[in-house]
KETINU-660989 format. One line per 3 residues: their letters; for each residue x, y negated, z of C-alpha. Coordinates in Angstrom, 3 decimals. Last residue first. Example, Ala and Ser with C-alpha at 12.3 -4.5 7.8 and 13.67 -1.06 7.14 Angstrom:
KETINU-660989
SA	13.670:1.060:7.140 | 12.300:4.500:7.800
end
This chain:
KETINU-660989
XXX	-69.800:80.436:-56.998 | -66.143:79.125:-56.463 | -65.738:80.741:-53.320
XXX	-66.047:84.228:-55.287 | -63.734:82.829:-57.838 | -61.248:82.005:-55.384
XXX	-61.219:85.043:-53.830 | -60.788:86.900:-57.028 | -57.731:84.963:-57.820
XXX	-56.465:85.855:-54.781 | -56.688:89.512:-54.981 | -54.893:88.990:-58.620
XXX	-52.352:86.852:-56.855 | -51.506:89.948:-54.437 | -51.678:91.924:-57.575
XXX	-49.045:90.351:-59.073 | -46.369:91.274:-56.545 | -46.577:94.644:-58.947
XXX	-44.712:92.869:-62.113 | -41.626:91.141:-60.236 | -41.230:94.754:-58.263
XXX	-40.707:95.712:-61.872 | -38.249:93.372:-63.080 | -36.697:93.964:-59.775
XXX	-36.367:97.661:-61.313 | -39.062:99.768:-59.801 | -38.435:102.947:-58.362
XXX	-42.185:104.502:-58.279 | -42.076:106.416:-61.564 | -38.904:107.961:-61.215
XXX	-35.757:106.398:-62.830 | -35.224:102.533:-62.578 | -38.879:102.036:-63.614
XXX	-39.783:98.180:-65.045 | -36.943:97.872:-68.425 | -37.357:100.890:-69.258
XXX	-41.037:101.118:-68.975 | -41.462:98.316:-71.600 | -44.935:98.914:-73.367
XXX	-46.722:100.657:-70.339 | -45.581:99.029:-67.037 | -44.649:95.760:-69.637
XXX	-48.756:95.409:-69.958 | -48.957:94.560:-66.815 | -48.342:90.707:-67.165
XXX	-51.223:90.909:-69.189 | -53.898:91.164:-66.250 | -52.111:87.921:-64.634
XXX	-52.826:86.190:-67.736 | -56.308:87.583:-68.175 | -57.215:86.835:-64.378
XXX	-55.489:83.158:-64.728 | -57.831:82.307:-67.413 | -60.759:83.314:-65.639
XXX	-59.444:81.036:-62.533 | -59.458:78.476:-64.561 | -62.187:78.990:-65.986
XXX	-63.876:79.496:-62.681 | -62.827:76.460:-60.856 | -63.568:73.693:-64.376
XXX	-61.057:70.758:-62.553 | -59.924:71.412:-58.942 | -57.195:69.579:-59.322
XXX	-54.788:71.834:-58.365 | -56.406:75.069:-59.868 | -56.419:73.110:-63.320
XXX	-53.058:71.730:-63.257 | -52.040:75.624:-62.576 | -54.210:76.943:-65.184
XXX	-52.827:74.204:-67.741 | -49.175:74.930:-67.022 | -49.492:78.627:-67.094
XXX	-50.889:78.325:-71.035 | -48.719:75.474:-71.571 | -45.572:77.175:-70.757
XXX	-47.457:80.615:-72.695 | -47.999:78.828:-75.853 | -44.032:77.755:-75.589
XXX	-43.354:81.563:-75.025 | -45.178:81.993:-78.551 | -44.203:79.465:-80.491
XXX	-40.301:80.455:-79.705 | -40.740:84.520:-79.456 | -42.231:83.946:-83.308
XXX	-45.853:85.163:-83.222 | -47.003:88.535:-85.635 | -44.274:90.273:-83.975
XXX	-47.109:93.519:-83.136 | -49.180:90.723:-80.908 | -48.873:92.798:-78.104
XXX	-45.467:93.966:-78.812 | -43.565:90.583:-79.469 | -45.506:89.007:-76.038
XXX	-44.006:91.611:-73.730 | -40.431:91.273:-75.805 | -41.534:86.894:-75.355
XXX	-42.421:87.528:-71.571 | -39.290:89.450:-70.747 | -37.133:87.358:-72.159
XXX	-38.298:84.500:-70.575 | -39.071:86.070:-67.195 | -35.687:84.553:-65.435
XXX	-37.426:81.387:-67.120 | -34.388:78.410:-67.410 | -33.140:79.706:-70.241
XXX	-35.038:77.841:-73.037 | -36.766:74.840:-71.524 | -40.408:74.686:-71.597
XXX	-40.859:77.922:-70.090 | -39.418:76.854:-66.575 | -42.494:74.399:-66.586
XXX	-45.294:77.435:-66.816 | -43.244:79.444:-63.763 | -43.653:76.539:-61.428
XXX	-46.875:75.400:-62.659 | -48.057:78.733:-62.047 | -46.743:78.773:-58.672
XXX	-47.849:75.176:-57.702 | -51.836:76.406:-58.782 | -51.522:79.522:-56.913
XXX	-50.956:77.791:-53.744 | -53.297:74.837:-54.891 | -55.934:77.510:-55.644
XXX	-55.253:79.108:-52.260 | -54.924:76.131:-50.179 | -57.871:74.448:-51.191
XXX	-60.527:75.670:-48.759 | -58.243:75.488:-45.850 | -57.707:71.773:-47.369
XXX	-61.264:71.098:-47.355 | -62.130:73.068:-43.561 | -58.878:70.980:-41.848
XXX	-60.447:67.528:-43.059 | -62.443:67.283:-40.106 | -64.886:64.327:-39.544
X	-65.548:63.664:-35.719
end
């Protein structure tokens, strides 16, 4: 008997991560539909010192989550994808240190919801290393 339980056990987490990025990548097409637009074009303002307009620039970052996520589902180049997603998901920390008003509601470990937003990302980070390790 052929199962087809061990190929979609063995998918789940790159097409879980995949639907989530193409989630938040498609949001960023339209202007104001992103609860992390503003946040991601002031996160993306800093790093690049202004050098990219907030419109190019949260525009690069719709595709950029778009094309991970298409990538993860469809099981297309596995590790660059999954290298791709690593920097992105590194960068979303980057507000902890350039925007700490807007993550810490007071003392360091009350976090606004923008903050709480920021920290879930290390569940996908621990996920993104799984997949890479299955993906060698």
């Amino acid at each position: 008997m052929i199962s087809i339980a061990k190929p979609i056990q063995k998918n789940l987490l790159p097409i879980s991560i995949g639907i989530v990025y193409i989630w938040f990548g498609l949001l960023k097409f339209s202007p104001g539909l992103s609860p992390a637009e503003d946040l991601a074009k002031q996160t993306i303002h800093s790093l690049f010192f202004g050098l990219i307009p907030s419109d190019v620039s949260i525009l690069l970052l719709a595709i950029w989550e778009t094309l991970i996520g298409l990538l993860l589902i469809a099981n297309i180049f596995r590790k660059l994808s999954v290298l791709l997603a690593l920097i992105h998901i590194t960068l979303t920390f980057s507000p902890l240190f350039l925007l700490p008003d807007q993550v810490f509601n007071g003392a360091p470990f009350m976090l606004t919801l923008v903050g709480q937003y920021i920290i879930k990302n290390f569940i996908i980070i621990a996920v993104l290393i799984s997949i890479y390790k299955e993906s060698s």
